[in-house]
N, C-alpha and C positions, 0 to 999 in steps of 0.2 A: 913460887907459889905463895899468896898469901896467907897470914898468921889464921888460926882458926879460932872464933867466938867460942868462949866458956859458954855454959847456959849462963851463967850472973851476966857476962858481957853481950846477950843475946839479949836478956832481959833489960836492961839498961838502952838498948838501941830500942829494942820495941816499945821501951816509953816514952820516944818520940816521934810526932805526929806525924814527921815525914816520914817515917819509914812502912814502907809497903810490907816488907816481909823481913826474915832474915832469920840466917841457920848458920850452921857451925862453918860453912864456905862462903856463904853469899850474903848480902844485904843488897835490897832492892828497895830504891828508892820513890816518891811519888813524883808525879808531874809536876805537883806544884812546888817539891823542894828544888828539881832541877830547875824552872824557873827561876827559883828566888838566887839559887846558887850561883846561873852565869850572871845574874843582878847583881850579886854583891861582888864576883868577881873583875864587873865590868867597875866599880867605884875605882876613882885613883887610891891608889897604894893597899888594897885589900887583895891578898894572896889567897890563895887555892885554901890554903888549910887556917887561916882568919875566915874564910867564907864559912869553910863547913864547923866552925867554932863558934860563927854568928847564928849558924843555922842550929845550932843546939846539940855538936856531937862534938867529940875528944878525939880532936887529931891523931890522941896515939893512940888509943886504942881502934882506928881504922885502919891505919899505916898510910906509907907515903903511897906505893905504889895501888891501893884502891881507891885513893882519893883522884889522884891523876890520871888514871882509869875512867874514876866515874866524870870528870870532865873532861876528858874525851872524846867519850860515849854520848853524854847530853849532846856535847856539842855537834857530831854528827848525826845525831838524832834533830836536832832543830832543823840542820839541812837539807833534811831528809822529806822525801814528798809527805810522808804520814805527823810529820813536823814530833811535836814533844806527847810522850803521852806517858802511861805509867806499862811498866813492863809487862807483859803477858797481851797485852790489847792489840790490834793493829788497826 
């Protein structure tokens, strides 16, 4: 199971613009972070957790296992018929 957001560490994700939502289990991304995310993962030598470092969140306070989660999930989301979009929509 992933670690659980303090409110301070709930507060700190929600002041950035990618994030859609996010509670003491979950943080939910936007579309257009997951966009930029497999973008920077696609550059040579930018790693999973450099990306989401570029993109304006603290690797450790995510952990490893929701980060590689959340590229994953993007990424079967792209290839998916409803392609990327932000969570709750279809």
């Amino acid at each position: 199971m992933a670690n659980l957001f303090t409110k301070e560490q709930q507060e700190i994700l929600r002041a950035n613009p990618y994030t859609l939502s996010v509670s003491e289990r979950q943080i939910r991304f936007t579309a257009e972070f997951k966009r930029r995310l497999l973008s920077e993962i696609a550059k040579s030598g930018v790693t999973y957790k450099l990306a989401f470092r570029n993109l304006g969140y603290d690797p450790e306070l995510l952990g490893k296992s929701r980060m590689l989660s959340t590229v994953s999930n993007t990424r079967a989301q792209v290839s998916s018929p409803q392609g990327l979009r932000d969570p709750g929509f279809s």
